[in-house]
N, C-alpha and C positions, 0 to 999 in steps of 0.2 A: 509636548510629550516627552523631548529626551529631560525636564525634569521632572519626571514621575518615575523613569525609568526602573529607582530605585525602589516603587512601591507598587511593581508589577514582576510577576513571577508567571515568566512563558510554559504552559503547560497544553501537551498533545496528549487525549483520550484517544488511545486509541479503541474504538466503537462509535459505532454509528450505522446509517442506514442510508441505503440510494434515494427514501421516498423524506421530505424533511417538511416542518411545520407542526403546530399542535397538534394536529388530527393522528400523528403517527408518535407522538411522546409514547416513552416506555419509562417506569421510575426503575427498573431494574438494567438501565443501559449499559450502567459503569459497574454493575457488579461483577465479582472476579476480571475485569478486564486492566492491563495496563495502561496506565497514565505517565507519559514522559515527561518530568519536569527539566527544560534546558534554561538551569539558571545563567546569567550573565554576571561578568567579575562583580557589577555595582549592585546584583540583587542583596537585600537584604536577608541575611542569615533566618533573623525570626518568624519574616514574611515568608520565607522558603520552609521554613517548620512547620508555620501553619497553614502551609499549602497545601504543603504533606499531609498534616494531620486531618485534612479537609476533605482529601479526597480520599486518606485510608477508613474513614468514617462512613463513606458511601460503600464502603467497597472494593475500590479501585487498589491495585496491585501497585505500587508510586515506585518509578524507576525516575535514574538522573541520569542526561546524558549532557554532552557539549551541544550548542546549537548546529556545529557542524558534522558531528558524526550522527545525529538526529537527522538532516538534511540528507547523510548518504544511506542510512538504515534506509530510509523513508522513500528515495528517490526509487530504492532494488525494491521492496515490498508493497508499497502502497502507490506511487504515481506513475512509477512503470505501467503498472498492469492497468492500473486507469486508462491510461495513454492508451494500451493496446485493445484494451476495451470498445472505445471510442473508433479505432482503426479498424479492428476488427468489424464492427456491427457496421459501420460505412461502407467494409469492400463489401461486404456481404448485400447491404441493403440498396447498391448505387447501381448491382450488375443489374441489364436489362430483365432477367429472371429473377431480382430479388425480390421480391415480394411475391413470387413463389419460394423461393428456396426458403425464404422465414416463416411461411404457411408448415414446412415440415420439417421446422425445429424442434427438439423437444428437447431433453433438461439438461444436458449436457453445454449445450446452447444457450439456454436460461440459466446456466449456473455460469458461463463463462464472460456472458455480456451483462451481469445484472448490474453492474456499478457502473454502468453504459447510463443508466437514467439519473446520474448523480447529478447534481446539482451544476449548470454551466459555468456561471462567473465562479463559483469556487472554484471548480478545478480549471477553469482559465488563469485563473491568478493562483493557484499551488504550481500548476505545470509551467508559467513563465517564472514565477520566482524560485523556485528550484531547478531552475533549465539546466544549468551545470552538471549537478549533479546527476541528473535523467540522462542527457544526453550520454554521459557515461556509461548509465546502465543500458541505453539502447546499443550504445557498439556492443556492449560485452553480449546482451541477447541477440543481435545482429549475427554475432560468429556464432553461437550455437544453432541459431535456425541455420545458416549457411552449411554448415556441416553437414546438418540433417539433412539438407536439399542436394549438397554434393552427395552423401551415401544412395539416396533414390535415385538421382541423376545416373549415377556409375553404379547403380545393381547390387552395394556394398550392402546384402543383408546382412550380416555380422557385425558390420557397424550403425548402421540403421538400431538393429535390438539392443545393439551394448548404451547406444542414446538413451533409447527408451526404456531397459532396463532400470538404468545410473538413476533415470529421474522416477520411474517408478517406486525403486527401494528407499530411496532418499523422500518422499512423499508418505510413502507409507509410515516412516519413523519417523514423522513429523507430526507434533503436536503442541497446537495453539497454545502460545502463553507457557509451553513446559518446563521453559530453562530462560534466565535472566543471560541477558547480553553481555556479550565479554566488556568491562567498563576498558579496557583499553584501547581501543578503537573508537 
């Protein structure tokens, strides 16, 4: 393989679905969605053109990044929350009451655990081959859940709402796909 290397052009859609196989094909998956192409120094220039133009043809929105700032995007927005996904739907489904407490979930729940039914060996092999970079983004979420757990620990409502605030505002002026990535990073 490393002499092909030259006539492969690394490319991350981002879209997709938790449910995978024929039976759930959409021909409209990569429409308006980005597509990360992380060329390598020996990819070919033409073959990375016509990546490009392959995939702006479907649709897809083609961004370039380095294979390593791809890995730390990737790590804070997509295999974190996998990771916590899977964490989350385990403490919930392992305590002796859980399978009541999942009886009186509703969408909030469904909306937070649904990439919980992804695919296992995939994201066994994304979450060991980007372990670095995840584990990073776990201290960094580690300290802000801590925070939140010290302000209710010690009664700190002021800090407790200025949390939930910060992330509330910051959520609300967030929109999918609205601004391309800083290419310096």
């Amino acid at each position: 393989l490393k002499e092909q290397v030259v006539s492969f052009v690394p490319a991350h859609p981002i879209a997709g679905k938790e449910a995978a196989g024929i039976a759930h094909a959409d021909a409209t998956l990569y429409s308006g969605r980005h597509v990360i192409l992380t060329p390598l120094p020996q990819t070919s220039p033409e073959l990375l053109q016509r990546a490009t133009d392959c995939w702006a043809a479907i649709g897809s929105q083609v961004l370039r990044m380095t294979p390593e700032n791809h890995d730390a995007a990737f790590a804070a927005v997509s295999h974190l929350p996998h990771m916590l996904a899977y964490a989350y739907f385990n403490s919930v489904a392992r305590q002796p009451a859980g399978r009541d407490y999942l009886s009186l979930a509703g969408p909030g729940f469904r909306d937070f655990t649904r990439i919980a039914a992804s695919d296992v060996a995939v994201w066994r092999d994304i979450l060991m081959s980007n372990r670095e970079e995840i584990l990073k983004q776990t201290l960094r979420f580690r300290h802000a859940l801590d925070a939140m757990e010290h302000a209710m620990k010690s009664g700190n409502i002021e800090a407790l709402e200025d949390m939930i605030r910060s992330a509330s505002d910051a959520r609300a002026g967030w929109q999918m796909n609205a601004a391309k990535p800083n290419s310096n990073r």
